[in-house]
C-alpha positions as CSV (number, residue, x, y, z in Angstrom):
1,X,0.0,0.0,0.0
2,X,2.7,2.5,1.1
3,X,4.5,2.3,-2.4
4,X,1.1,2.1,-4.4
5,X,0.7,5.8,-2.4
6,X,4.1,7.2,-3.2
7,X,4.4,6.7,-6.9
8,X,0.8,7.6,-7.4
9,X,1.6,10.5,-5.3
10,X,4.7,11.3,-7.5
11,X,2.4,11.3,-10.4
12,X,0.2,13.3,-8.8
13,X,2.9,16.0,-7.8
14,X,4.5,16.1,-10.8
15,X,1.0,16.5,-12.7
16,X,-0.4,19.4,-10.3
17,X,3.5,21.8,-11.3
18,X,0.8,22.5,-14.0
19,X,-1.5,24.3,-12.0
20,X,1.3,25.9,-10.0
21,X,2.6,27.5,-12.8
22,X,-1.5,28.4,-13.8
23,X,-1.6,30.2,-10.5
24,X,1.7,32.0,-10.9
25,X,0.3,33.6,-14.6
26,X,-3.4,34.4,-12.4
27,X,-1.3,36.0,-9.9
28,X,1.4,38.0,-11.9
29,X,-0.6,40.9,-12.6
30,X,-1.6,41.9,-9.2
31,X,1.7,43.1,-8.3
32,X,2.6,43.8,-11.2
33,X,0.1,46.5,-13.2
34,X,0.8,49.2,-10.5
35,X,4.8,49.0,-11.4
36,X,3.7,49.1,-14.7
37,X,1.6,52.0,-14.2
38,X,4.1,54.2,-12.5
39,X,7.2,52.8,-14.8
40,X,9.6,55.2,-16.9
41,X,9.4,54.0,-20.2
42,X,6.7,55.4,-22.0
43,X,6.4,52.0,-23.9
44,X,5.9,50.4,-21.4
45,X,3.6,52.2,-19.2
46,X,-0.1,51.0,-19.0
47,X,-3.1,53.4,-18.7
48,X,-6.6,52.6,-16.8
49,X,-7.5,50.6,-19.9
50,X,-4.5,48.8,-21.0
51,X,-4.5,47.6,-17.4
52,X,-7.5,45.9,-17.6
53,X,-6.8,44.5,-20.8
54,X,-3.4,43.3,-19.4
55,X,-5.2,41.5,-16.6
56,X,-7.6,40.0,-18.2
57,X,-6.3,38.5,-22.0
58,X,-5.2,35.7,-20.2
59,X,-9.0,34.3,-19.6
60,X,-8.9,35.1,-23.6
61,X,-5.6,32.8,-24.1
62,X,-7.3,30.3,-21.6
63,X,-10.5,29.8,-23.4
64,X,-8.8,29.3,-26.7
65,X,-6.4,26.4,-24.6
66,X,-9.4,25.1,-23.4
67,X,-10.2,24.2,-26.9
68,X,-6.7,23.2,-27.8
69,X,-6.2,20.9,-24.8
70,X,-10.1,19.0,-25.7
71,X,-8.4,18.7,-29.3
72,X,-4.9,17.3,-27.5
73,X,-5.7,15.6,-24.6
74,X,-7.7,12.7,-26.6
75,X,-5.2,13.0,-30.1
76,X,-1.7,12.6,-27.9
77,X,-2.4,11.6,-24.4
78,X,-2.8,13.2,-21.5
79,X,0.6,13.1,-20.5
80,X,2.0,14.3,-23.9
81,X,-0.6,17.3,-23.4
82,X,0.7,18.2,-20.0
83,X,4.6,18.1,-21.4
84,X,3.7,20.0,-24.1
85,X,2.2,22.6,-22.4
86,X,4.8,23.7,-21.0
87,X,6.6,25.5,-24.0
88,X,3.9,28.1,-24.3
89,X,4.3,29.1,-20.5
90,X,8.4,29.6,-21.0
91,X,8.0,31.0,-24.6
92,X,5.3,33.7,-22.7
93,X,7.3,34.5,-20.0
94,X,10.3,35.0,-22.7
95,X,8.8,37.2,-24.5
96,X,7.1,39.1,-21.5
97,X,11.2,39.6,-19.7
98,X,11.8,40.8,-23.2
99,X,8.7,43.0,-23.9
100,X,10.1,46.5,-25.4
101,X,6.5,47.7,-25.7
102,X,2.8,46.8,-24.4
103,X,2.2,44.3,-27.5
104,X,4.8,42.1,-26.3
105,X,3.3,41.7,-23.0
106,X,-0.4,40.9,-24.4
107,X,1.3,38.8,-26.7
108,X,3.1,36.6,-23.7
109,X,0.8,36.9,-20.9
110,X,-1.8,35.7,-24.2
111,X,0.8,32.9,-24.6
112,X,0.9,31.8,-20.6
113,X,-2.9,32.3,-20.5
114,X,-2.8,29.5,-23.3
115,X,-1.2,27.6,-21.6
116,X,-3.5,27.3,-18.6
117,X,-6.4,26.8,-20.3
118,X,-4.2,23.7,-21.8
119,X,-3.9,22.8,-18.3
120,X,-7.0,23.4,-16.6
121,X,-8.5,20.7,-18.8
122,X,-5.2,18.0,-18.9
123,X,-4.4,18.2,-15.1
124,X,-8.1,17.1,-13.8
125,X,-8.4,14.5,-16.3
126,X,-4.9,12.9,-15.9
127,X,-5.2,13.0,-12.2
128,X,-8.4,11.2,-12.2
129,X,-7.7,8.7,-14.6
130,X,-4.7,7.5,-12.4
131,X,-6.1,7.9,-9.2
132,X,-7.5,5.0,-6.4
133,X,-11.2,6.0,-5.7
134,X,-10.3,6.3,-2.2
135,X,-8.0,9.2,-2.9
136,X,-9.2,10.7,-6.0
137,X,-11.3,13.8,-4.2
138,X,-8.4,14.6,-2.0
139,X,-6.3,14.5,-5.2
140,X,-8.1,16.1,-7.4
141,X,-9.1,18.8,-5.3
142,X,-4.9,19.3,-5.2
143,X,-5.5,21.1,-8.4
144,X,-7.0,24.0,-6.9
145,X,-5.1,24.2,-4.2
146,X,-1.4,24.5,-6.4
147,X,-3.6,27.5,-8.6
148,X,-4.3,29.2,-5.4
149,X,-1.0,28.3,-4.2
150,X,0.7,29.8,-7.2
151,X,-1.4,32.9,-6.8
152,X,0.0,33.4,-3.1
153,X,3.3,32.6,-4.5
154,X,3.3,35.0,-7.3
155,X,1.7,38.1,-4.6
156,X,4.6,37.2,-2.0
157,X,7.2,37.2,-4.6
158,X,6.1,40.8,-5.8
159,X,6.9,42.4,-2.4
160,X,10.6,42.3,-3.6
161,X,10.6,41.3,-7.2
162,X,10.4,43.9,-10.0
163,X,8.5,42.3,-12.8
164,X,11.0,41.3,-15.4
165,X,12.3,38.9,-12.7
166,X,9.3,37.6,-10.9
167,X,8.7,36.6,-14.9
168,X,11.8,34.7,-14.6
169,X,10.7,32.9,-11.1
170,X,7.5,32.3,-12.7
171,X,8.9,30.3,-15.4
172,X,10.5,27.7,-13.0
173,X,7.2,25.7,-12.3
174,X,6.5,24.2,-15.5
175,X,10.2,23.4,-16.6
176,X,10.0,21.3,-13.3
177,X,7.0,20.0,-14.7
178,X,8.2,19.2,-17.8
179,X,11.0,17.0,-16.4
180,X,9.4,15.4,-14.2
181,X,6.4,13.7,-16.1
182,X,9.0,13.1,-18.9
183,X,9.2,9.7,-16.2
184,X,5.7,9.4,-15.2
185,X,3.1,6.8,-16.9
186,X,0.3,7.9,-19.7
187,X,-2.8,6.7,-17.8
188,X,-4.3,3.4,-17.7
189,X,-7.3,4.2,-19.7
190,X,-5.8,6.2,-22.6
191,X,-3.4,3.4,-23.2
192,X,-6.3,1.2,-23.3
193,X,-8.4,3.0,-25.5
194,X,-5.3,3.0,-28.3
195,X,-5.4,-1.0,-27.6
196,X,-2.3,-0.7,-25.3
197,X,-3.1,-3.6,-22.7
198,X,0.8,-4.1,-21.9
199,X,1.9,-0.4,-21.2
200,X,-1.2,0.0,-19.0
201,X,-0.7,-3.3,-17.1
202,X,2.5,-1.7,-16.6
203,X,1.2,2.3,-16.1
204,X,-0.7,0.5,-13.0
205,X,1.9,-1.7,-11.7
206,X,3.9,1.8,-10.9
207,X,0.6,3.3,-10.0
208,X,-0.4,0.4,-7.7
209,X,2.3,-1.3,-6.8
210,X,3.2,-4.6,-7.6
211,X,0.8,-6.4,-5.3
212,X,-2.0,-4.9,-6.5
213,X,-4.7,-6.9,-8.5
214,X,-3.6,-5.4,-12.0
215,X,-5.5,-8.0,-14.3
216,X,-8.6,-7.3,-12.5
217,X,-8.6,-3.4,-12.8
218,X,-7.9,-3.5,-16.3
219,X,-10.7,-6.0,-17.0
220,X,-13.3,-2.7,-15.0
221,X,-11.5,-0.2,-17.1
222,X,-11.6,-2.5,-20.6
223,X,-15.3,-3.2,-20.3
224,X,-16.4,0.9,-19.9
225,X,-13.7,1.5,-23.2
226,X,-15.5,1.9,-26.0
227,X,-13.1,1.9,-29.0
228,X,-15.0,3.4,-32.0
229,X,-15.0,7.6,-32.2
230,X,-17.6,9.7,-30.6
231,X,-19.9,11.0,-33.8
232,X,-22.0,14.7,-32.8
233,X,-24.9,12.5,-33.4
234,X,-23.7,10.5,-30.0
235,X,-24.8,13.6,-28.2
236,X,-28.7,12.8,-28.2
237,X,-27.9,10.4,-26.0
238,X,-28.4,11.1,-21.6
239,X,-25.3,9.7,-20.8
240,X,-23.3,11.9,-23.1
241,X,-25.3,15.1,-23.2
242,X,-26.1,14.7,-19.3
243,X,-22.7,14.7,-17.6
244,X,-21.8,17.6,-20.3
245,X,-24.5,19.8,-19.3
246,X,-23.9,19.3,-15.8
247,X,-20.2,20.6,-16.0
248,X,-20.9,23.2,-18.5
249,X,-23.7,24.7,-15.5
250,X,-21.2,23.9,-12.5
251,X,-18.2,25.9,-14.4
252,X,-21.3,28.8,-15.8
253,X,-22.2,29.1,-12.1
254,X,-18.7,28.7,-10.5
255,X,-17.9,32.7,-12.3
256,X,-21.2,34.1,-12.1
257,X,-20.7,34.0,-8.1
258,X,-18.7,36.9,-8.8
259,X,-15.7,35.4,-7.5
260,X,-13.3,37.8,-9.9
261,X,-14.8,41.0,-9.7
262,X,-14.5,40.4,-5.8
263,X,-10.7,39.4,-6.2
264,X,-10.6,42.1,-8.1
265,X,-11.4,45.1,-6.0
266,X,-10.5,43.2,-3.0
267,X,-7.3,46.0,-2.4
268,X,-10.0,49.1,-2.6
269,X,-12.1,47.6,0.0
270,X,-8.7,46.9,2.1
271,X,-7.7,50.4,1.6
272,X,-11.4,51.7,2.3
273,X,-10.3,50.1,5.6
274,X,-7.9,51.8,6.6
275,X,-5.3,48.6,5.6
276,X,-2.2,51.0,4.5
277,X,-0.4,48.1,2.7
278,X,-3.2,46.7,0.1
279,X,0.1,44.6,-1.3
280,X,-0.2,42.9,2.5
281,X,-3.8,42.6,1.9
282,X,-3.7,40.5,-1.1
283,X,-1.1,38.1,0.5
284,X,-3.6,38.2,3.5
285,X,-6.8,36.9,1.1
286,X,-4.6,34.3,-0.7
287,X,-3.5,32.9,2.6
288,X,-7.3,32.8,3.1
289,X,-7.9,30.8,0.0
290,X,-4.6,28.2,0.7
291,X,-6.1,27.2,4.0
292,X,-9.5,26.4,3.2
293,X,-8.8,25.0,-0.1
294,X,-6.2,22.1,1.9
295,X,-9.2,22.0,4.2
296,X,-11.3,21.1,1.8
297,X,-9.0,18.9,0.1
298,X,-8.8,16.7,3.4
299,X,-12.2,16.6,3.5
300,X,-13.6,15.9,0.4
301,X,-13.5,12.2,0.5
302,X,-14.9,12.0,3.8
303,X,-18.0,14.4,3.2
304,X,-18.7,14.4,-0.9
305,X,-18.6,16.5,-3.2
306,X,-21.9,17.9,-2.7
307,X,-21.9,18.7,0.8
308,X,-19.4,21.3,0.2
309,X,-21.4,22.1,-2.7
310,X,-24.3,23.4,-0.1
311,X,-22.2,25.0,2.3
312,X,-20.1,26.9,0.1
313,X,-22.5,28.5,-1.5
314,X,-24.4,28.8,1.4
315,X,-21.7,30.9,2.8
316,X,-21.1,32.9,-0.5
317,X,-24.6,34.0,-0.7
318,X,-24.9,35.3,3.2
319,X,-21.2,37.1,2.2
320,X,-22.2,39.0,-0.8
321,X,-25.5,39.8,0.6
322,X,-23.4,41.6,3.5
323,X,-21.1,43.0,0.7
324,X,-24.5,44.4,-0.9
325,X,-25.3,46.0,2.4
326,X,-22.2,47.6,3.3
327,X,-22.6,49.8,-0.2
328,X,-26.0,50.6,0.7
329,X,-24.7,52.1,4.0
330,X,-21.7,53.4,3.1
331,X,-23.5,55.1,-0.5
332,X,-27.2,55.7,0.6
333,X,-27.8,58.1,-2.2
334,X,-26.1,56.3,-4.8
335,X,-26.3,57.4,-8.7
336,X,-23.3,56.6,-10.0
337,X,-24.3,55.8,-13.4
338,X,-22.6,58.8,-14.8
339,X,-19.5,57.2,-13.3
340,X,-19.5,53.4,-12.7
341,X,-16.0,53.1,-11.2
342,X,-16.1,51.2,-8.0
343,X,-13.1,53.5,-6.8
344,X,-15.3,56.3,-7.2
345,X,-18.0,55.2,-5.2
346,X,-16.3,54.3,-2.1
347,X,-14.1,57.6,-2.3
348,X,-17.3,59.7,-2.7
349,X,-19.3,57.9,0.2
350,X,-20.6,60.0,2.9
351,X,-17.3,60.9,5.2
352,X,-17.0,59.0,7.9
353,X,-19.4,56.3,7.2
354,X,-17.2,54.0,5.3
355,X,-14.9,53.8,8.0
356,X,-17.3,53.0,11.1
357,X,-18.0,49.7,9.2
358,X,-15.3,48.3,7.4
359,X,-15.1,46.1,9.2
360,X,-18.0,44.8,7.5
361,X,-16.8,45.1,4.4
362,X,-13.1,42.9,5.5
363,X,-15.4,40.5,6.9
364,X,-17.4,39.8,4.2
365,X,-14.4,39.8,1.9
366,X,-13.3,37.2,4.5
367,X,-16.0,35.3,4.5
368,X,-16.6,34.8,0.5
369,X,-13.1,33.8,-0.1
370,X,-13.1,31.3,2.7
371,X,-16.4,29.9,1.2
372,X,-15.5,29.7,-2.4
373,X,-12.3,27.6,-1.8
374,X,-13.9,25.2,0.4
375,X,-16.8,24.2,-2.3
376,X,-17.0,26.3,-5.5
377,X,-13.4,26.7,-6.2
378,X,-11.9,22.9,-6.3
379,X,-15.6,20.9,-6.4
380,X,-16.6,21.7,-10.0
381,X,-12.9,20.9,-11.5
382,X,-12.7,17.7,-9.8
383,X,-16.7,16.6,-10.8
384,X,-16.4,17.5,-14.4
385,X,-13.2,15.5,-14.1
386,X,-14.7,12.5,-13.1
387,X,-18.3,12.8,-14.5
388,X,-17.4,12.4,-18.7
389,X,-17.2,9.0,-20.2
390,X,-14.0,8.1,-21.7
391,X,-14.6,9.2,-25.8
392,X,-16.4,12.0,-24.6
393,X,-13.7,13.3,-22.1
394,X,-11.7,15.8,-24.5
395,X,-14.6,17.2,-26.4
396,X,-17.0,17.5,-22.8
397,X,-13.7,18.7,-21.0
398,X,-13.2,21.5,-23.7
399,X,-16.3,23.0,-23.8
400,X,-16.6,23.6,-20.0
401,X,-13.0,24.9,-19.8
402,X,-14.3,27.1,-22.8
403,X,-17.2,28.1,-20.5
404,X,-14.8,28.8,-17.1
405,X,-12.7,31.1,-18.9
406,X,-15.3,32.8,-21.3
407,X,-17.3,33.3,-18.1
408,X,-14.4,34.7,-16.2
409,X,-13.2,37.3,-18.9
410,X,-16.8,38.7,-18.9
411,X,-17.4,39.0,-15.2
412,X,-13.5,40.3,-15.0
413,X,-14.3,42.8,-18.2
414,X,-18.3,44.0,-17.7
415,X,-18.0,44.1,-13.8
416,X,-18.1,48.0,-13.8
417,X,-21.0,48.4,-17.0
418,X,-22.5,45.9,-14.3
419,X,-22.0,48.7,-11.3
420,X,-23.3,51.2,-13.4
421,X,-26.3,50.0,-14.5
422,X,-27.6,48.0,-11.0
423,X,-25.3,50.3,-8.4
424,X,-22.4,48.6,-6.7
425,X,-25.2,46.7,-4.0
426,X,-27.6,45.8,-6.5
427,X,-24.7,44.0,-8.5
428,X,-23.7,42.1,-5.1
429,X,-27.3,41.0,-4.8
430,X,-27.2,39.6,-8.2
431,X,-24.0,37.2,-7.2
432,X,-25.8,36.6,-4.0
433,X,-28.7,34.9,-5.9
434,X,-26.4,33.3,-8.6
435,X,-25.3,31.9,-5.2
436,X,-28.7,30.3,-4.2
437,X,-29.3,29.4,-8.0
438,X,-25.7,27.4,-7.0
439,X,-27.2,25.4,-4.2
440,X,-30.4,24.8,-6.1
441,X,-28.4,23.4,-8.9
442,X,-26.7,21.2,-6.5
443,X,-29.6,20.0,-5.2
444,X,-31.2,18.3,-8.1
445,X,-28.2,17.9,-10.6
446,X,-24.9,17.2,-9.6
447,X,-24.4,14.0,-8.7
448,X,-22.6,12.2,-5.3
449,X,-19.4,10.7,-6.8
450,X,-17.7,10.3,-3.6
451,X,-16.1,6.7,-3.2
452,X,-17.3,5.4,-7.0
453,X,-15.0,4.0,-9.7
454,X,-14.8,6.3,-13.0
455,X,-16.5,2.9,-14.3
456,X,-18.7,3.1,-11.8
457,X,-20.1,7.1,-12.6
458,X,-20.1,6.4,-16.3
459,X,-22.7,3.5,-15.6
460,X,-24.8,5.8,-13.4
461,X,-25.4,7.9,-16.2
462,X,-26.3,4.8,-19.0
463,X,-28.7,3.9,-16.5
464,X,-30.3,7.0,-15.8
């Protein structure tokens, strides 16, 4: 048992240096756009706009990997995806150290931004597909944990790093990442779907150990392989079109909780609290995020997926509720349509008011962090991980990675149209009842996967 755990383990490690590196190219640019505001070189300098744009072309460069990596992961392998991947994350970060003007730097953070969408998809599926069922929750949910880890990473680094160099410690993740899985096994069941019993009799002896019952899992895996192509005509049938729509609403619903735009203004409600270093701040929510993310990650296969589910977005809808009602204290006579900017609004609030409760504000803030890694952030990568039969995995996989990051660019992009037209508590209110629409969907359409073979899931949804 003890060396079935550390080689899958290994495999596991080496596989989640992906989403490392993912949360390193999420976190760059919180450090780094006000350096690049204030910088010398004319070239180089970003206005209000460019900014934005800098932050958010990576969701762009993400949704197109998402399609990429559905087209990849099921023509070369999922462990052939994952190695390749890791050229367009050092070739980004290349030409970003380089960058002479702002092109260069939508051109590479475009390039690492493909890269994660690449990985988003691979990571999930490969460590699923080489996982015990036993472990595979706490696993999986190991992917969101190294993103958020990598997001830390990136906001500690930029205390002392100037940008060109926290580029450079930025590109470290994946090259790791590419040497190690250059000695870790393709999985089991992509070897068996190209008619390659030996190598995945072998892929599972360093996966289980040699004392496992190897014959006997590739007998489960061989008789859920279906060998002939998946045809768009396939996609009339429940147990194709079900599991797809299911991950396409979790990753719809896991953005619409307004998880970005909150990340996103989380410095100006710090400041608006008198917090003099918003820098510290950030560090202080990503800390926020690591903790409960390992928490759920212990917990997962002891409580299911759904459980977590309910709570999390339990919390996330009391949180932005409260966020709602601190800026219909602080701004009681709000009309800031003329002038949507969130920064604005808090600046122009009534003296005096904004300070005697910040605290609610920093608690809420708080709060919806804490709620979204312990259920919305990790649950609906590892379901839609395990919830896809095998033909179907690459194409289903694509289109919700697609979704994520289309999602996530428009809620990033619109958030302040979105102020403007509803006010900055009305918009709160709306992610508060995306929130409830979250538990609702939980309720009657996600599926308990907790403890069940991928065979297992994938006969759930023939039957039903």
């Amino acid at each position: 048992l003890r060396v079935r755990n550390e080689k899958l383990y290994l495999a596991t490690f080496a596989a989640v240096l992906g989403p490392l590196s993912f949360g390193f190219v999420l976190g760059y640019s919180s450090p780094v756009i006000p350096e690049l505001r204030k910088i010398s070189d004319p070239e180089l300098r970003l206005d209000s706009n460019q900014a934005s744009w800098f932050g958010s072309v990576v969701t762009l460069g993400a949704a197109a990997g998402g399609i990429l990596g559905g087209y990849l992961v099921d023509k070369v392998g999922r462990k052939l995806s994952l190695m390749l991947c890791s050229v367009p994350y050092v070739f980004g970060y290349i030409v970003i150290i380089s960058a002479q003007n702002v092109w260069m730097l939508y051109f590479g953070r475009m390039l690492t931004g493909l890269a994660s969408g690449i990985t988003s998809l691979v990571v999930p599926v490969y460590i699923s597909e080489v996982s015990h069922p036993k472990v595979r929750g706490m696993l999986g949910s190991c992917v969101q944990l190294m993103v958020v880890t990598g997001i830390l990473g990136a906001y500690i680094a930029g205390l002392t790093l100037k940008w060109r160099w926290l580029a450079v410690l930025c590109s470290f993740p994946s090259c790791i990442m590419l040497f190690f899985m250059s000695f870790m096994p393709e999985t089991p069941r992509f070897l068996l779907n190209q008619n390659k019993r030996s190598e995945a009799i072998a892929a599972l002896r360093f996966l289980r150990g040699p004392h496992a019952d190897h014959e006997w899992e590739c007998m489960q895996i061989e008789a859920s392989v279906q060998e002939e192509g998946l045809n768009l005509s396939e996609f009339k049938n429940p147990s194709i079109y079900r599991p797809l729509l299911i991950g396409v609403s979790l990753m719809f619903f896991q953005q619409v909780t307004g998880i970005n735009a909150v990340m996103f203004y989380a410095e100006t409600i710090f400041e608006d609290a008198n917090f003099k270093d918003s820098r510290m701040a950030s560090v202080v929510v990503g800390s926020i995020q690591v903790c409960f993310t390992a928490v759920a990650a212990l917990i997962i296969d002891k409580t299911g997926r759904k459980v977590l589910l309910y709570i999390s977005g339990i919390i996330m809808a009391l949180s932005t509720a409260l966020f709602g009602l601190y800026f219909k204290m602080v701004l009681p006579n709000q009309n800031n349509s003329s002038n949507p900017d969130v920064w604005f609004a808090l600046n122009s609030a009534s003296p005096g008011t904004e300070s005697s409760i910040s605290w609610l504000a920093v608690v809420s803030l708080g709060l919806f962090v804490a709620g979204f890694a312990l259920g919305w952030g990790p649950v609906p990568w590892l379901v839609i991980s395990e919830i896809f039969p095998l033909k179907a995995r690459g194409i289903s996989s694509g289109a919700c990675v697609l979704t994520n990051w289309v999602m996530a660019f428009l809620v990033t992009k619109e958030f302040n149209d979105l102020v403007g037209f509803l006010t900055s508590y009305g918009t709160f209110w709306l992610f508060s009842a995306f929130c409830c629409l979250n538990v609702t969907l939980t309720a009657f359409y996600v599926p308990e996967t907790k403890g069940q073979t991928l065979e297992q899931i994938e006969a759930y949804f023939r039957r039903s």
